[in-house]
C-alpha positions in Angstrom: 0.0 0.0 0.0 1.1 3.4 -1.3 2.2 5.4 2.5 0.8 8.9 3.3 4.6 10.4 3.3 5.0 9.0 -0.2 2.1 10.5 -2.1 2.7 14.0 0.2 6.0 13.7 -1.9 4.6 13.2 -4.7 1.6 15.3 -4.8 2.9 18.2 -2.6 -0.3 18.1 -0.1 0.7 17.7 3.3 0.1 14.5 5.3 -2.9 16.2 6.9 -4.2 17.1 4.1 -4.4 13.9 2.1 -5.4 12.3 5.7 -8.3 14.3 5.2 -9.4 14.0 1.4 -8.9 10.3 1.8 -11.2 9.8 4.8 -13.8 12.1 3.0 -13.6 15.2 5.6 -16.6 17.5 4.7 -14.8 20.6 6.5 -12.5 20.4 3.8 -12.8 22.0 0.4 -10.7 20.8 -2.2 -12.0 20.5 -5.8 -12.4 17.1 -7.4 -9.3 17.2 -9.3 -7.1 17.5 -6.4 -9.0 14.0 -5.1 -8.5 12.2 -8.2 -4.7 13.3 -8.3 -4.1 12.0 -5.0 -6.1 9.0 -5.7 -4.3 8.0 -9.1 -1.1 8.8 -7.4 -1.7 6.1 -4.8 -2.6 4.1 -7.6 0.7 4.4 -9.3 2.7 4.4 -6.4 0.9 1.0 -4.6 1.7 -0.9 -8.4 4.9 0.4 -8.5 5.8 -0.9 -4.9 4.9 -3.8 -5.9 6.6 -4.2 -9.5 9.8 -2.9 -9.2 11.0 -4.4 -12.5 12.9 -1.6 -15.1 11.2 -0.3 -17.7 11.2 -2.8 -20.9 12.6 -1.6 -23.9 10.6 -2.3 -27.0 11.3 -1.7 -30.5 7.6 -1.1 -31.5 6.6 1.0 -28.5 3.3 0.8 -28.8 1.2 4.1 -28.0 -1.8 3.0 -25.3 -4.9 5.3 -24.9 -6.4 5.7 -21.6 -10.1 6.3 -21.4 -12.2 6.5 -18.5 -15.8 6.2 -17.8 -17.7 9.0 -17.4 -17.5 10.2 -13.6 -21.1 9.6 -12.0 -21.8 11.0 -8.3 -21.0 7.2 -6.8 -17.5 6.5 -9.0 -16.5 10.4 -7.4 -16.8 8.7 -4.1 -15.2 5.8 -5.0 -11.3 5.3 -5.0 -11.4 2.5 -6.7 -11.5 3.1 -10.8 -9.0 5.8 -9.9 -6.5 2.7 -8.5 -7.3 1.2 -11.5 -6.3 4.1 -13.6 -3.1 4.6 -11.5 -1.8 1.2 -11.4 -3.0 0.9 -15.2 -0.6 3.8 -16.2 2.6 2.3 -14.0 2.1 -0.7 -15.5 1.8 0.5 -19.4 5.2 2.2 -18.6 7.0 -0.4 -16.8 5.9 -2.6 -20.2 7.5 0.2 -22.7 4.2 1.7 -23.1 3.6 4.9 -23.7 0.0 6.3 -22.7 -2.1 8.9 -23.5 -5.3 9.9 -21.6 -8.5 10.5 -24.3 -11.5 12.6 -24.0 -15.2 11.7 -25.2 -15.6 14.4 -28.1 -19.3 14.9 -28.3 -19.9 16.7 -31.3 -17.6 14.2 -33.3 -18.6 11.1 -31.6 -14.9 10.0 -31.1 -12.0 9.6 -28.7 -9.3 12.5 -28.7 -6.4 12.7 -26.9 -4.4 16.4 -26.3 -1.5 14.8 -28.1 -2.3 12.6 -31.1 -5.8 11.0 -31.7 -3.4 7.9 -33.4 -2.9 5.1 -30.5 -2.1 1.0 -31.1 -4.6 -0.1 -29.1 -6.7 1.2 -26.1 -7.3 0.1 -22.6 -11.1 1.2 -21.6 -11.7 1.7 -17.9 -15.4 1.4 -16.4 -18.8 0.7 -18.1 -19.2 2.2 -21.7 -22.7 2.6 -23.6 -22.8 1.5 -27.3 -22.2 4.3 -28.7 -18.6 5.6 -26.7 -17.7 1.9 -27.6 -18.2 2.8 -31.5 -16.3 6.2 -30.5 -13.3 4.2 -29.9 -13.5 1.9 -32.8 -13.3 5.5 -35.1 -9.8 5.1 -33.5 -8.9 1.5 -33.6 -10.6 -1.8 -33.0 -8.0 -2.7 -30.8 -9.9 -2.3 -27.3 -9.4 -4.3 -23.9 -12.2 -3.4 -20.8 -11.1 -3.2 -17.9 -13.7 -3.7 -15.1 -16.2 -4.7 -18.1 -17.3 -7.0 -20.4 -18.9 -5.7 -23.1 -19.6 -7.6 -26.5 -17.4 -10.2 -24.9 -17.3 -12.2 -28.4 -15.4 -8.8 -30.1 -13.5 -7.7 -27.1 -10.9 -8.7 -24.6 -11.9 -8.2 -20.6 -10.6 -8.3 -17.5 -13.2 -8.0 -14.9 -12.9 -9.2 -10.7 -14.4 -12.2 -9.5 -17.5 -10.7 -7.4 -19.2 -14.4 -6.4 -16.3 -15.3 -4.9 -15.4 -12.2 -3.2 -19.2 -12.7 -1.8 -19.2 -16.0 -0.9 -15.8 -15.4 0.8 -16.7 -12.5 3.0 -20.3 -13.8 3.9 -18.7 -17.8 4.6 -16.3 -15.6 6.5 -18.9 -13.9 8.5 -21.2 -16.8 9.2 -17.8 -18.6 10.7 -17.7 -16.1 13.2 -20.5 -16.4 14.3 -22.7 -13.4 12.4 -26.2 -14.7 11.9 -27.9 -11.4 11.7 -26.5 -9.0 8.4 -27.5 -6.2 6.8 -25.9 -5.8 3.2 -24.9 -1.8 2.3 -25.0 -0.3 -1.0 -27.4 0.7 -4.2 -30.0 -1.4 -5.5 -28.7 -0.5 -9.0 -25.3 0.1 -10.4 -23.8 -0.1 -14.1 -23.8 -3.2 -16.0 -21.2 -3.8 -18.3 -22.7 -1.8 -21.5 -23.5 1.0 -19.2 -27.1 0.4 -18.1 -28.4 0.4 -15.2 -28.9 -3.0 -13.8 -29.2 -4.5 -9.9 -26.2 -3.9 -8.5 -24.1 -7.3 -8.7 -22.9 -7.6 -5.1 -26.2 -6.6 -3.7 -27.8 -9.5 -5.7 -25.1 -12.3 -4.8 -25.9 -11.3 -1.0 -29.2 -12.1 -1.6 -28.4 -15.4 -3.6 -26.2 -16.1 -0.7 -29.0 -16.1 1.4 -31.5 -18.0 -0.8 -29.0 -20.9 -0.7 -28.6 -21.1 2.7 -32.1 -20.1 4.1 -32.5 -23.4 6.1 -29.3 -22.2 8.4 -31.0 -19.8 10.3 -29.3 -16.9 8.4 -31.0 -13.8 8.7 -30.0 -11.0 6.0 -31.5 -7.8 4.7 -30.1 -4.7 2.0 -30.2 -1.3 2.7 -30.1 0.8 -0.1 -27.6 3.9 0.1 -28.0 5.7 -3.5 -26.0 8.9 -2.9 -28.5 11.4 -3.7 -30.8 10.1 -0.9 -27.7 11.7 1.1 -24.9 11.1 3.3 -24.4 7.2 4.4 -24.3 7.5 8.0 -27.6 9.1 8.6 -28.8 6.2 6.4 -27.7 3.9 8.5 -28.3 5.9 12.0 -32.4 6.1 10.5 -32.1 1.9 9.6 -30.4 1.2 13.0 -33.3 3.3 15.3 -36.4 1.4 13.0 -34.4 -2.3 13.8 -33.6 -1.6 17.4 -37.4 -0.2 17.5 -38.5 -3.6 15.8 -35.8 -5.4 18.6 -34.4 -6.9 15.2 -30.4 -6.1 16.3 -27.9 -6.9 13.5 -24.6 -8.0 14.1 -22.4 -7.4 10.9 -22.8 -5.1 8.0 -21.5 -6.0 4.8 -20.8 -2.7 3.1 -20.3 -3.0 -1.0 -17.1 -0.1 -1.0 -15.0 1.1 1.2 -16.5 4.8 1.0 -19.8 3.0 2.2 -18.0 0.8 5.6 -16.7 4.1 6.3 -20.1 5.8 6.6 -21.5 3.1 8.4 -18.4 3.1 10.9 -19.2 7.2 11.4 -23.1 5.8 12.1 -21.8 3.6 14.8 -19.3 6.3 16.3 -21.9 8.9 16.4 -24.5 6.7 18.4 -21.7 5.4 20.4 -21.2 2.4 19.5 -17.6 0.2 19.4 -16.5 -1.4 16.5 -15.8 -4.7 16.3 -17.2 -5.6 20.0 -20.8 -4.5 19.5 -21.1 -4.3 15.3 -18.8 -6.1 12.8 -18.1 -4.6 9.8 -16.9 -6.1 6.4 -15.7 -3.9 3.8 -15.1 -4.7 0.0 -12.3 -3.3 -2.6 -9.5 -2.8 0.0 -7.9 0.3 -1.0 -5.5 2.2 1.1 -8.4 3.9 3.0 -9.0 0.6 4.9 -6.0 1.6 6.6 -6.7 4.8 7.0 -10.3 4.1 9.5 -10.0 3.4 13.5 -10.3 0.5 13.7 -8.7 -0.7 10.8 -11.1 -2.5 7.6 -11.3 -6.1 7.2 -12.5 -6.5 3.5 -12.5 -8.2 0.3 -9.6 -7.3 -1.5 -10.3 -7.0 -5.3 -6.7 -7.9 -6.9 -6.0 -4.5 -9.0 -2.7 -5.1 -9.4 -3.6 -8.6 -11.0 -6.5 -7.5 -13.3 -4.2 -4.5 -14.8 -1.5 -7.0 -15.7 -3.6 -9.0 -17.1 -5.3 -6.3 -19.3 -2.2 -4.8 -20.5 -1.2 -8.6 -21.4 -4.2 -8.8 -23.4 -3.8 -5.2 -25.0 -0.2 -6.1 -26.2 -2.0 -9.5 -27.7 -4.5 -8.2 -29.4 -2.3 -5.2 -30.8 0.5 -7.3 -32.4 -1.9 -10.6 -33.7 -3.9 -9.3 -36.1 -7.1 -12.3 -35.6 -6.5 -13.1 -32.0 -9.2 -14.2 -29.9 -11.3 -12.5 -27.4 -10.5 -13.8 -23.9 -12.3 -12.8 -20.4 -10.4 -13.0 -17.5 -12.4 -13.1 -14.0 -9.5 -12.4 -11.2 -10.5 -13.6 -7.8 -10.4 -11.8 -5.1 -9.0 -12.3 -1.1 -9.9 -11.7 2.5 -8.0 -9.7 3.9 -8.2 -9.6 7.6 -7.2 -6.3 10.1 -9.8 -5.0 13.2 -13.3 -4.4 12.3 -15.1 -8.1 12.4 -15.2 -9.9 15.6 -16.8 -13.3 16.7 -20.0 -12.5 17.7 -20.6 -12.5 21.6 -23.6 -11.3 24.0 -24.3 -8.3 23.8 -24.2 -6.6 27.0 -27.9 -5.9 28.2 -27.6 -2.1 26.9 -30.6 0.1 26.1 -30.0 0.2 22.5 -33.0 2.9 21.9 -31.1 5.0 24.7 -28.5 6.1 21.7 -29.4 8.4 19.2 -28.0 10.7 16.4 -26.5 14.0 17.4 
């Protein structure tokens, strides 16, 4: 993981001040470009950290363009497809890659770059609709999706593994004894040709539950869409109706990090601990899970891994001129720090006593 002294060097923010943008401190104002730099430099810096390796020579140097989903209100928030950017760029240079970041142009339906609109091949990040996918074929069919899988019998993917990353955080949960959890996040999300569809995770927690309905396991969603507002009161409103209904969970599964971290702030304000009287399971496993008191346990989606991959598959399907599509599904792993706990009895407290100040 990229260290708060590095990307101060890098960026030129303080500590404090990168402390601050990364834990989502509302008395702060900085503009959204001053998160995303300090975002994609932790990107770059936590793949570089980890890949050492000098830069390859190449003779054909192949020119990669960067393109990037269109920023909705929830990928702002989340840290995640900036990582993915980040370590995508370390790793295109570390290959002999040179990259280029493109722009939609909407008045000539096409992908242009500040430099040269001429790349080899380019390396799509997020959930595209049809038509930005035909954008980028004005510059060259040669495309590889990274976090997608669109048209999967024209393009190459590279996509993480979210049943397994489901199956192991909820088997993990039900081990220690969590019989009682509430699933965080929106009901809808982006599918991978840009639609709005259930979100993925959300629906695997309820498969997960289906299949094991006879094992006492009680689960239930609540659905944080941003624009019904900030996370934590969400969750303080959710927390007063169960405790009201004497329906106490025990563990909250929470689809990104930005979402634990809201439901962490729910459970400081009414004065709760975390992990002795609420567990909490986070999912991504960025650098801000090390950044919360206590620490987030999560599901850690393998960036490093898919980027490799994808820049594999770019320099494939670049230099063979008929080379098949291939999807890659990356698992992911449990990574284990401070906020889940075996569950224990509780201690006799008047829940309804705590409240939201």
């Amino acid at each position: 993981m990229a260290t708060l002294r590095e990307l101060s060097k890098i960026t030129g923010y303080s500590i404090a001040t990168i402390s601050r943008v990364l834990n989502e401190d509302e008395t702060l104002s900085v503009t959204d470009n001053t998160r995303k730099m300090i975002l994609e430099a932790a990107g770059r810096i936590d793949y570089s950290s980890k890949h050492n390796s000098a830069k390859k020579g190449r003779a054909d140097h192949m020119k990669i363009g960067i393109v990037e989903m269109e920023h909705s209100e929830d990928s702002r928030k989340d840290p995640y497809y900036l990582y993915l950017k980040g370590n995508a760029e370390s790793c295109c240079f570390n290959n002999g890659m040179e990259t280029v970041v493109m722009q939609y142009d909407l008045v000539g339906q096409c992908y242009r770059s500040a430099i040269s609109q001429e790349v080899d091949g380019i390396l799509a990040i997020g959930q595209f609709r049809m038509e930005q996918i035909n954008a980028m074929k004005k510059s060259t069919s040669k495309i590889v999706f990274l976090d997608s899988a669109p048209y999967p019998e024209e393009f190459c993917s590279v996509v993480p593994n979210y049943e397994a990353g489901i199956r192991q955080g909820m088997d993990y949960l039900v081990a220690q004894g969590h019989q009682n959890i509430v699933f965080v996040g929106p009901e809808f999300s982006h599918d991978s040709a840009g639609m709005q569809a259930p979100e993925v995770r959300r629906k695997l927690f309820l498969d997960y539950l289906e299949v094991y309905k006879d094992q006492e396991l009680e689960g239930t969603v609540l659905d944080t869409r941003w624009e019904n507002g900030d996370v934590a009161e969400q969750v303080v409103l959710y927390l007063r109706e169960a405790l009201e209904e004497k329906e106490r969970p025990t563990a909250f599964f929470c689809y990104n990090e930005t979402t634990a971290m809201g439901v962490l702030r729910a459970l400081q304000i009414m004065g709760y601990q975390v992990p002795e009287e609420f567990s909490i399971l986070s999912y991504n496993d960025t650098m801000l899970a090390t950044l919360t008191q206590p620490q987030l346990s999560g599901i850690h989606i393998n960036i490093e891994e898919m980027v490799q991959n994808a820049v594999m598959l770019l320099e494939r399907v670049v230099k063979e001129e008929h080379a098949i599509p291939l999807s890659i599904s990356v698992p992911s792993t449990l990574v284990l720090r401070e906020s889940v706990k075996p569950v224990y009895l509780f201690s006799g407290e008047n829940e309804a006593d705590r409240c939201f100040e």
